[in-house]
C-alpha positions in Angstrom: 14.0 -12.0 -3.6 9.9 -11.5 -5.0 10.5 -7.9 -4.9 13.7 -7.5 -6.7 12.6 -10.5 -9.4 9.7 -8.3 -10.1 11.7 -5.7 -10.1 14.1 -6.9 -12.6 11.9 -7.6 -15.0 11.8 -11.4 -13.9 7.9 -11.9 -13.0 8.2 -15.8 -13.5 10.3 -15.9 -10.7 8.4 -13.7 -8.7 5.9 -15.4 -8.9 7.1 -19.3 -8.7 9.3 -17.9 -5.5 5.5 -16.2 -4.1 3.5 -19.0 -4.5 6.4 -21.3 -2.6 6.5 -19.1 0.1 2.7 -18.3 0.3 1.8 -22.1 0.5 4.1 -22.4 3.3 2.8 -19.8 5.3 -0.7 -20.1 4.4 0.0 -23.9 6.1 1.2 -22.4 9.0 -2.0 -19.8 9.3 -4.1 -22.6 8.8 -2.8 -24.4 11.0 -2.1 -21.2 14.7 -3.6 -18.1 12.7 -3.8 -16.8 16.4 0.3 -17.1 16.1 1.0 -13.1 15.4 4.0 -14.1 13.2 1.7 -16.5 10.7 -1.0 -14.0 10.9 2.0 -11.1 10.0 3.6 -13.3 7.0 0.7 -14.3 5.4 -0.6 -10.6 5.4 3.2 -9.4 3.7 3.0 -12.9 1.2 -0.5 -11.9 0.7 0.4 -8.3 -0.3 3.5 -9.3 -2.3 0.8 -11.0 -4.5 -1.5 -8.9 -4.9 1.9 -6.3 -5.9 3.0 -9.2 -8.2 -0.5 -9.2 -10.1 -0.8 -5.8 -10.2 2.3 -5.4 -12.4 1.5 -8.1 -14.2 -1.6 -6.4 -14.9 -4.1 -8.8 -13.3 -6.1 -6.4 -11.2 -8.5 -9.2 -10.5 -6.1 -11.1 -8.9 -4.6 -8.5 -6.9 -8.0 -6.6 -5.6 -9.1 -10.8 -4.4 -5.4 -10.9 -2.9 -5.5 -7.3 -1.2 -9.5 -8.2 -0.1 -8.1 -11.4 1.5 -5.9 -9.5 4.0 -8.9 -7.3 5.4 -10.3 -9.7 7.6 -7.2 -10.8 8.8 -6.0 -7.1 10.1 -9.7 -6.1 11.1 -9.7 -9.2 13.4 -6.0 -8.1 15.1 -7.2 -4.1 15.0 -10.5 -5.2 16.9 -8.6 -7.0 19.6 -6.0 -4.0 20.0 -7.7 -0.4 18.2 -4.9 1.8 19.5 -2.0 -0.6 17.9 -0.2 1.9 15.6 1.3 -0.7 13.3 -1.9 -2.2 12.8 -3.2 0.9 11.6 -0.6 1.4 9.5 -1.0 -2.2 7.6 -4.5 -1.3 7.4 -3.5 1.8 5.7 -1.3 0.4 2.9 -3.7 -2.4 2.3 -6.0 0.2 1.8 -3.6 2.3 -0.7 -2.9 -0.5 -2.5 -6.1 -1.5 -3.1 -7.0 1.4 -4.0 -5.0 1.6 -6.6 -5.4 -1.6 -8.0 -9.6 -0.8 -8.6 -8.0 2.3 -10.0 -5.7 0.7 -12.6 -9.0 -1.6 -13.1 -10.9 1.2 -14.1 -13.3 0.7 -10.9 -12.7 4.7 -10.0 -15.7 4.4 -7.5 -13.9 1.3 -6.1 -10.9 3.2 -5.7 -12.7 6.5 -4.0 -14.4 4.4 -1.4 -11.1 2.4 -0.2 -8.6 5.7 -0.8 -11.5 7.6 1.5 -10.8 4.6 4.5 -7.0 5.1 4.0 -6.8 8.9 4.6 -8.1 8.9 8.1 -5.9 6.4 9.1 -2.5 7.4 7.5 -3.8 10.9 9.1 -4.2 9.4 12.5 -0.9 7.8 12.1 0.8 11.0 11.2 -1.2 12.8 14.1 0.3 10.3 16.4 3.8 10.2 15.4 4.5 13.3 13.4 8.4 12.6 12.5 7.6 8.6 11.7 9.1 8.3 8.1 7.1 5.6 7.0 3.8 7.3 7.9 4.8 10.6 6.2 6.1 8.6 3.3 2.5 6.3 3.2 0.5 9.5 3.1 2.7 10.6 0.4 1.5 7.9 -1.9 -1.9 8.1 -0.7 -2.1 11.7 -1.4 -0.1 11.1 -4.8 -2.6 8.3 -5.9 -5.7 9.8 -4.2 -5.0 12.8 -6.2 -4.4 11.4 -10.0 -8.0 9.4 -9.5 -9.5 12.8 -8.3 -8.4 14.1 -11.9 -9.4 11.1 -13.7 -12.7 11.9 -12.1 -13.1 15.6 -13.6 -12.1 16.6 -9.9 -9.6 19.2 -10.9 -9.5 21.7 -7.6 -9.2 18.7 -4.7 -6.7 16.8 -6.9 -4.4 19.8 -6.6 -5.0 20.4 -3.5 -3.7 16.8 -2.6 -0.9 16.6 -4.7 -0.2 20.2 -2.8 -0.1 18.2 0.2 1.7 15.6 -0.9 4.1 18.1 -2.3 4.6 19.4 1.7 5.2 16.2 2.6 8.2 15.6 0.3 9.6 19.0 1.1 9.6 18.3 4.9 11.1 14.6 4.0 13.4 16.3 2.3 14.8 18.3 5.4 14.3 15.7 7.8 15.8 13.0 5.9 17.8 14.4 3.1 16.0 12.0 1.0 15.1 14.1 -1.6 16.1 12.0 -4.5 14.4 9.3 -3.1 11.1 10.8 -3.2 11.0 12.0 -6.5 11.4 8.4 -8.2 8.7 7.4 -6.6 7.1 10.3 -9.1 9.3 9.5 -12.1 10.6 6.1 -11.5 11.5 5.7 -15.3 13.8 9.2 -15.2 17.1 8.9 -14.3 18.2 11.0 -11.2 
Protein backbone atom coordinates (compact mmCIF):
# COMPACT_ATOMS: atom_id res chain seq x y z
CA UNK A 1 0.00 0.00 0.00
CA UNK A 2 3.30 2.78 0.95
CA UNK A 3 4.72 1.96 -2.29
CA UNK A 4 1.93 2.28 -4.64
CA UNK A 5 0.54 5.61 -2.57
CA UNK A 6 3.92 7.04 -3.28
CA UNK A 7 3.66 5.82 -6.36
CA UNK A 8 0.46 7.42 -7.19
CA UNK A 9 1.32 10.55 -6.45
CA UNK A 10 -0.36 10.16 -2.92
CA UNK A 11 2.71 10.90 -0.44
CA UNK A 12 0.26 11.90 2.52
CA UNK A 13 -0.87 8.52 2.58
CA UNK A 14 2.34 7.04 2.25
CA UNK A 15 3.42 8.46 4.74
CA UNK A 16 0.44 8.41 7.44
CA UNK A 17 0.19 4.43 6.35
CA UNK A 18 4.53 4.40 7.19
CA UNK A 19 4.49 5.93 10.24
CA UNK A 20 1.46 3.51 11.45
CA UNK A 21 3.19 0.64 10.47
CA UNK A 22 6.72 1.71 11.53
CA UNK A 23 5.49 2.47 15.17
CA UNK A 24 4.16 -0.92 15.38
CA UNK A 25 7.11 -2.65 14.43
CA UNK A 26 9.55 -0.42 15.96
CA UNK A 27 7.41 -1.68 19.35
CA UNK A 28 7.87 -4.95 18.56
CA UNK A 29 11.93 -4.46 17.93
CA UNK A 30 12.04 -2.75 21.01
CA UNK A 31 10.49 -5.01 22.67
CA UNK A 32 12.58 -9.13 20.91
CA UNK A 33 14.96 -7.16 18.34
CA UNK A 34 16.71 -10.70 18.54
CA UNK A 35 13.14 -11.91 16.85
CA UNK A 36 14.63 -12.16 12.97
CA UNK A 37 11.16 -11.20 11.73
CA UNK A 38 11.09 -7.61 13.95
CA UNK A 39 14.68 -7.21 13.16
CA UNK A 40 13.50 -7.93 9.13
CA UNK A 41 10.34 -5.51 9.19
CA UNK A 42 11.72 -2.78 10.85
CA UNK A 43 14.81 -2.79 8.34
CA UNK A 44 11.98 -2.93 5.10
CA UNK A 45 9.65 -0.04 7.25
CA UNK A 46 12.82 1.64 7.80
CA UNK A 47 13.80 1.68 4.12
CA UNK A 48 10.25 2.46 2.90
CA UNK A 49 10.95 5.68 4.84
CA UNK A 50 13.93 6.59 3.95
CA UNK A 51 12.28 5.80 -0.08
CA UNK A 52 9.22 7.98 1.10
CA UNK A 53 11.64 11.01 2.09
CA UNK A 54 13.73 10.72 -0.66
CA UNK A 55 10.88 11.47 -3.09
CA UNK A 56 9.61 13.82 -1.10
CA UNK A 57 12.86 15.41 -1.32
CA UNK A 58 13.95 15.25 2.35
CA UNK A 59 17.38 13.72 1.84
CA UNK A 60 18.04 14.48 5.52
CA UNK A 61 15.44 12.35 6.57
CA UNK A 62 16.10 9.60 4.34
CA UNK A 63 20.15 9.40 4.75
CA UNK A 64 19.11 9.40 9.17
CA UNK A 65 16.50 6.59 8.05
CA UNK A 66 18.88 4.52 5.71
CA UNK A 67 21.86 5.16 8.57
CA UNK A 68 19.48 3.67 11.17
CA UNK A 69 19.29 0.33 9.38
CA UNK A 70 23.19 -0.17 9.37
CA UNK A 71 23.64 -1.32 12.65
CA UNK A 72 20.81 -3.45 12.64
CA UNK A 73 22.17 -5.62 9.46
CA UNK A 74 25.91 -5.30 10.58
CA UNK A 75 24.90 -6.88 13.90
CA UNK A 76 22.90 -10.02 11.91
CA UNK A 77 25.95 -10.04 9.06
CA UNK A 78 28.49 -10.38 12.12
CA UNK A 79 26.65 -13.25 13.66
CA UNK A 80 26.28 -15.12 10.08
CA UNK A 81 29.19 -13.37 7.27
CA UNK A 82 28.36 -15.96 4.66
CA UNK A 83 24.37 -15.26 4.80
CA UNK A 84 23.65 -14.23 1.12
CA UNK A 85 20.51 -12.32 1.84
CA UNK A 86 22.16 -10.39 4.37
CA UNK A 87 24.57 -9.33 1.97
CA UNK A 88 22.24 -8.41 -0.29
CA UNK A 89 20.09 -5.96 2.30
CA UNK A 90 23.39 -4.59 3.02
CA UNK A 91 23.81 -3.88 -0.50
CA UNK A 92 20.58 -2.00 -1.27
CA UNK A 93 20.95 -0.08 1.90
CA UNK A 94 24.03 0.86 0.61
CA UNK A 95 22.61 1.85 -3.05
CA UNK A 96 20.09 3.70 -1.61
CA UNK A 97 22.04 5.62 0.47
CA UNK A 98 24.05 6.33 -1.78
CA UNK A 99 21.94 7.88 -3.72
CA UNK A 100 20.19 9.80 -1.32
CA UNK A 101 23.85 11.83 -0.31
CA UNK A 102 23.90 12.07 -4.10
CA UNK A 103 20.52 13.81 -4.64
CA UNK A 104 21.78 15.88 -1.39
CA UNK A 105 24.61 16.98 -3.23
CA UNK A 106 27.07 15.12 -0.66
CA UNK A 107 28.93 13.46 -3.98
CA UNK A 108 31.81 12.39 -1.54
CA UNK A 109 29.04 10.88 0.69
CA UNK A 110 27.75 9.06 -2.09
CA UNK A 111 31.42 7.68 -3.44
CA UNK A 112 32.26 6.26 -0.08
CA UNK A 113 28.86 4.30 0.47
CA UNK A 114 28.47 3.32 -3.56
CA UNK A 115 32.35 2.03 -3.16
CA UNK A 116 30.96 -0.45 0.05
CA UNK A 117 28.03 -1.56 -2.24
CA UNK A 118 30.01 -2.74 -5.26
CA UNK A 119 31.94 -5.44 -3.63
CA UNK A 120 29.10 -6.83 -2.08
CA UNK A 121 26.50 -6.82 -5.02
CA UNK A 122 29.80 -8.32 -6.83
CA UNK A 123 30.12 -11.01 -4.27
CA UNK A 124 26.50 -11.65 -4.56
CA UNK A 125 26.63 -12.00 -8.25
CA UNK A 126 29.92 -14.19 -7.94
CA UNK A 127 27.94 -16.42 -5.78
CA UNK A 128 24.82 -16.86 -7.56
CA UNK A 129 25.44 -15.77 -11.11
CA UNK A 130 21.68 -16.35 -12.62
CA UNK A 131 19.99 -14.63 -9.24
CA UNK A 132 17.77 -11.92 -10.84
CA UNK A 133 17.65 -9.75 -8.06
CA UNK A 134 21.42 -9.56 -7.63
CA UNK A 135 21.93 -8.94 -11.40
CA UNK A 136 19.16 -6.44 -11.32
CA UNK A 137 20.78 -4.62 -7.82
CA UNK A 138 24.12 -4.27 -9.59
CA UNK A 139 22.26 -2.83 -12.39
CA UNK A 140 21.21 0.15 -10.33
CA UNK A 141 24.35 0.33 -8.63
CA UNK A 142 26.30 0.50 -11.69
CA UNK A 143 23.48 2.96 -13.22
CA UNK A 144 23.78 5.30 -10.12
CA UNK A 145 27.49 4.73 -9.40
CA UNK A 146 27.99 5.79 -12.86
CA UNK A 147 25.88 9.23 -13.27
CA UNK A 148 27.78 10.47 -9.81
CA UNK A 149 31.16 9.39 -11.55
CA UNK A 150 30.06 12.11 -14.27
CA UNK A 151 28.84 14.55 -11.96
CA UNK A 152 32.28 14.21 -10.60
CA UNK A 153 34.19 15.18 -13.97
CA UNK A 154 34.91 11.25 -14.06
CA UNK A 155 34.02 10.85 -17.70
CA UNK A 156 36.07 7.45 -18.73
CA UNK A 157 34.97 5.11 -15.41
CA UNK A 158 31.33 6.49 -15.72
CA UNK A 159 31.23 4.85 -19.10
CA UNK A 160 32.72 2.19 -18.31
CA UNK A 161 30.00 1.38 -15.65
CA UNK A 162 27.09 2.33 -17.43
CA UNK A 163 29.00 -0.23 -20.10
CA UNK A 164 28.53 -2.67 -17.46
CA UNK A 165 25.38 -2.00 -16.46
CA UNK A 166 24.46 -1.98 -20.07
CA UNK A 167 25.79 -6.09 -20.11
CA UNK A 168 23.75 -6.66 -17.37
CA UNK A 169 20.46 -5.58 -19.07
CA UNK A 170 21.33 -7.38 -22.28
CA UNK A 171 21.94 -10.74 -20.36
CA UNK A 172 18.49 -9.91 -18.23
CA UNK A 173 17.14 -9.52 -21.26
CA UNK A 174 17.84 -13.11 -22.55
CA UNK A 175 17.42 -14.73 -19.43
CA UNK A 176 14.31 -13.16 -18.49
CA UNK A 177 12.71 -11.57 -21.44
CA UNK A 178 12.36 -8.60 -19.33
CA UNK A 179 13.63 -6.22 -21.52
CA UNK A 180 10.98 -3.61 -21.16
CA UNK A 181 11.25 -3.84 -17.73
CA UNK A 182 14.67 -2.78 -17.51
CA UNK A 183 14.56 0.07 -19.54
CA UNK A 184 11.94 2.08 -17.26
CA UNK A 185 13.97 1.77 -14.67
CA UNK A 186 16.23 4.24 -17.23
CA UNK A 187 13.22 6.22 -18.53
CA UNK A 188 10.52 5.70 -16.08
CA UNK A 189 8.61 8.97 -17.42
CA UNK A 190 8.64 7.43 -21.32
CA UNK A 191 6.10 5.36 -22.27
CA UNK A 192 7.03 1.84 -23.50
Amino acid sequence: MATSSVHTNLPGLAKEYLSLVRDYYEDLYEKAPEEEENWRAICEIRLLSGVLHESLGNYDAAVSMYESISPILNKQIESDPENLEYQAMLSVLYTQLGVAHYSAGEYEKSKDVFEKSLPINTRLLEEEPENFLYMTGLVVTFTEYSKLLTTLGRKEEAEEYADKADKLKESLTKKYGFGKFVNEYEEPEKEL
